[in-house]
C-alpha positions as CSV (number, residue, x, y, z in Angstrom):
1,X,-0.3,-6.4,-22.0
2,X,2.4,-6.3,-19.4
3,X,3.2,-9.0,-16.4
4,X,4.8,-6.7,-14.0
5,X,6.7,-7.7,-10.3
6,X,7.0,-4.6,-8.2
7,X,7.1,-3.6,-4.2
8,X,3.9,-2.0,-2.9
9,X,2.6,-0.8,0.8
10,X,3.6,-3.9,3.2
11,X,0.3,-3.2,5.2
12,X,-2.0,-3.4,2.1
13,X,-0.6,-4.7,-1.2
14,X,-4.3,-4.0,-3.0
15,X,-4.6,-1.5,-5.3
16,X,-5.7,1.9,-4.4
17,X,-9.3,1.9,-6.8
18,X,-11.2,-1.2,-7.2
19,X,-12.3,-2.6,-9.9
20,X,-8.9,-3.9,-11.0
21,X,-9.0,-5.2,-15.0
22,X,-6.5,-7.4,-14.5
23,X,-5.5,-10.2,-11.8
24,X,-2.8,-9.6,-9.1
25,X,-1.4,-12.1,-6.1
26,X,0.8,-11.2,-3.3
27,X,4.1,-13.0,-3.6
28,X,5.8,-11.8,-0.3
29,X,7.0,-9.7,1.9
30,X,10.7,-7.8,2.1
31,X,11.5,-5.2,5.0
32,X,8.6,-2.8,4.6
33,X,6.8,-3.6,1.3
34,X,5.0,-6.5,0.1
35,X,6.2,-7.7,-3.1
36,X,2.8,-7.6,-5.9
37,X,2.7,-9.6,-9.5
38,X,0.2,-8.0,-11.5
39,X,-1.2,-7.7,-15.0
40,X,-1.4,-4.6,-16.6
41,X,-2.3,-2.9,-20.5
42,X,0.9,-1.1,-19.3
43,X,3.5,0.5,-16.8
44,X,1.5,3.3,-16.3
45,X,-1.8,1.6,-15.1
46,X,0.2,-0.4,-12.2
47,X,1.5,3.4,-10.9
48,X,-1.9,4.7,-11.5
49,X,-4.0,1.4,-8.9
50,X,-0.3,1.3,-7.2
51,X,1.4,4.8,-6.9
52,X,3.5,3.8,-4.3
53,X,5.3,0.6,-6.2
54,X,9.0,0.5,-7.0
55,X,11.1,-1.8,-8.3
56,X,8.9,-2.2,-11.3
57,X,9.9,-5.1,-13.3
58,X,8.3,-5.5,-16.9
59,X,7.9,-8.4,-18.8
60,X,5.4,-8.6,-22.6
61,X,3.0,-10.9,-22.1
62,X,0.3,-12.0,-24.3
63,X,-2.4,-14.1,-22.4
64,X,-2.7,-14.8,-18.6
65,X,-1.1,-17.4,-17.1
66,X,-2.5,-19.2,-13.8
67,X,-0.8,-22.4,-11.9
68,X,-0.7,-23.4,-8.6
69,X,1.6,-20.3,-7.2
70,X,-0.9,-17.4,-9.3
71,X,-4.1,-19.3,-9.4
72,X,-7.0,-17.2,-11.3
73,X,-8.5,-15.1,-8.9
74,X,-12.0,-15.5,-8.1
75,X,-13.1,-12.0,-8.2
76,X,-11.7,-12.6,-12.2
77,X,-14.8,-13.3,-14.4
């Protein structure tokens, strides 16, 4: 599993399909694209919900990690 930060539509940061397997937050906003942190098995599933993110950055992870800033989503059972 991946936690990836990446630049998505400024309008509408969600993903394209719905359900999402993984949680996601909004973390901002740059000059035209919102900035998205999501969870994913891999790279490929954030261009397939996103295809319009750039500025993919990857990090491993191994279990999710909620606080204050990424609480768990409620739509995450």
């Amino acid at each position: 599993m991946i936690r990836a930060r990446f630049h998505a539509n400024e309008s509408d940061y969600r993903p394209i399909k719905w359900p999402y397997p993984h949680p996601f937050w909004c973390t901002g906003y740059g000059d035209d694209y919102s900035v998205v942190v999501a969870y994913a098995d891999n790279e490929d599933q954030i261009l397939e919900f996103w295809p319009e993110a750039t500025e993919i950055d990857v990090n491993e992870a191994q279990d999710y990690l909620f606080t204050d800033r990424f609480p768990k989503p409620k739509w995450l059972n």
